[in-house]
C-alpha positions in Angstrom: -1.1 -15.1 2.2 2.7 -16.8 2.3 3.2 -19.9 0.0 6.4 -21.6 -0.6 8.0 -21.4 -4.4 10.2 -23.4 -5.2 12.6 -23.2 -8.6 11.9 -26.4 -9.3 14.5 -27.0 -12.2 16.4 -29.8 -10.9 15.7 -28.8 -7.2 16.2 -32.5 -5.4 13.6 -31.4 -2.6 10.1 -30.9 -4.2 9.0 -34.0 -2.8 10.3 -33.2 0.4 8.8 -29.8 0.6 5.4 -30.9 -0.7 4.8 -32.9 2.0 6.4 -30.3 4.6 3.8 -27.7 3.3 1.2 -29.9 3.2 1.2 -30.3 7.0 1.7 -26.8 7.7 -1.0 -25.6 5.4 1.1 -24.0 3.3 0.3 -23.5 -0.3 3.4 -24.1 -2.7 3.9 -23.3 -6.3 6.0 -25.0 -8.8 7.9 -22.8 -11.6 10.0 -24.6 -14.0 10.6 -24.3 -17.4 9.3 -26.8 -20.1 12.7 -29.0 -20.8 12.1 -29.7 -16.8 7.9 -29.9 -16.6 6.4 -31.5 -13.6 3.0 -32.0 -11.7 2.6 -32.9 -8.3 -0.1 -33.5 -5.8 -0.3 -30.7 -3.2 1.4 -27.9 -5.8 0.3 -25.7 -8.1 2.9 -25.8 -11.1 3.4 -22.9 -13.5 5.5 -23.4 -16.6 7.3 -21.1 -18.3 9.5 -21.3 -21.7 12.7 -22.1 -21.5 15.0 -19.4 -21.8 18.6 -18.3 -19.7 16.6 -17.5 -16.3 13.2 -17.3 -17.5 12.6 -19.5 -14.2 14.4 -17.1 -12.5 12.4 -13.9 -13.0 8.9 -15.5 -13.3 9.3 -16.5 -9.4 11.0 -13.0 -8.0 8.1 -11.5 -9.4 5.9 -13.5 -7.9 7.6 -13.4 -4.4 6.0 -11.7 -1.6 7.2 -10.4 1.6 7.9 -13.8 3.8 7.3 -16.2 1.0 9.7 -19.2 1.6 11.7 -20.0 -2.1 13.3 -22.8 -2.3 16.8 -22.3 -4.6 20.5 -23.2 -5.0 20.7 -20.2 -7.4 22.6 -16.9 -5.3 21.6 -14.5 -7.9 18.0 -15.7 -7.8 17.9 -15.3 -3.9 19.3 -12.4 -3.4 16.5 -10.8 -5.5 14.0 -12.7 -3.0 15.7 -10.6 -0.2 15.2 -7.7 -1.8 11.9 -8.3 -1.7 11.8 -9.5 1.8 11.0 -13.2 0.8 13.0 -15.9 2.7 15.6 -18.1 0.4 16.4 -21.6 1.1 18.8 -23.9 -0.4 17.9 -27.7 -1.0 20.5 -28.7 1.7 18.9 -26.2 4.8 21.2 -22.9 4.5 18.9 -20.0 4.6 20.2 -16.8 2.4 20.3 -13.8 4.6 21.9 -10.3 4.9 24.8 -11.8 6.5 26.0 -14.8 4.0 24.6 -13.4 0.1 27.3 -11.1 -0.6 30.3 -13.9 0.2 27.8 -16.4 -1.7 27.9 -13.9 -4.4 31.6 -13.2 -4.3 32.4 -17.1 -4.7 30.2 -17.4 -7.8 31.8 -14.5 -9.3 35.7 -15.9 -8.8 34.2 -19.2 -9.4 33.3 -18.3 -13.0 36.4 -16.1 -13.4 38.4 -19.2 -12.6 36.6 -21.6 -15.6 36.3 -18.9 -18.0 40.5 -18.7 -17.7 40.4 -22.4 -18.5 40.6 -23.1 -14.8 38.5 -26.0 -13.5 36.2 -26.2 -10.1 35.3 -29.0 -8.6 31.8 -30.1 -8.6 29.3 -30.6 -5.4 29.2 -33.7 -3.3 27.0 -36.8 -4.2 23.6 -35.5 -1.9 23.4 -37.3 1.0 20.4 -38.5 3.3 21.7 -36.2 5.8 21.1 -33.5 3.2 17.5 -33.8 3.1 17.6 -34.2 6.8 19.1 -30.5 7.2 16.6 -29.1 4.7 13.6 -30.8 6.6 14.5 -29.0 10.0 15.6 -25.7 8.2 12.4 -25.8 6.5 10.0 -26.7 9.4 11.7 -24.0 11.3 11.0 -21.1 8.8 7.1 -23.0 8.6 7.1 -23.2 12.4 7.9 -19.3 12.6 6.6 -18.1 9.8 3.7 -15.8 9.1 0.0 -17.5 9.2 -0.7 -18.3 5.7 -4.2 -18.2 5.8 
């Protein structure tokens, strides 16, 4: 059966998704770690210990082919298509074969660039429009996606 997961430390979009699942009959499961613990109607929540991506590897070894995760983290989703799961960001891009490497690449000069004393400039304020992208991604991937029951 697919389910959505969704690494739900400071994802902006639980709400959101919650509801999205709920009227696909999708079954979604919470992971976060217990400095971020949360309960919701609709999800099942798992907590983990806090720990430097404890999150991280609780949910890629919990994904299963075509399970929808729900992450801003690269490293995290290109695991999840390794293991044929589908990745979404919180603003609608879905990770695939063709954008994770470049994704990748940018985190990697990113963190070159602030570890030389360098400084990056931080994301944009999130915007309705946002959580209007990730609502049609989302639906699409829900619309197309395997049956879950």
């Amino acid at each position: 059966m697919a389910k959505i997961l969704i690494d739900a430390d400071g994802c902006p979009v639980v709400d959101l998704t919650i509801a999205l699942a709920k009227r696909f009959e999708w079954p979604v499961l919470l992971i976060c770690d217990t400095s971020h613990e949360m309960h919701r109607d609709g999800a099942e929540t798992l907590t983990v210990s806090k720990g430097a991506d404890a999150v991280d590897f609780v949910l890629v070894n919990r994904v299963k082919p075509d399970d929808i995760v729900v992450t801003q983290d690269y490293g995290l989703a290109a695991m999840v298509l390794a293991k044929r799961g589908v990745p979404i960001d919180q603003n609608g891009r879905i990770y695939d074969e063709n954008n994770i490497e470049q994704l990748l690449h940018g985190r990697h000069v990113a963190k070159k660039i602030r570890q030389s004393g360098g400084r990056m400039k931080g994301p944009k304020k999130r915007q309705q429009a946002d959580n209007d992208q990730f609502r049609d991604s989302l639906i699409g991937l829900l619309q197309t996606g395997k049956d879950p029951l």
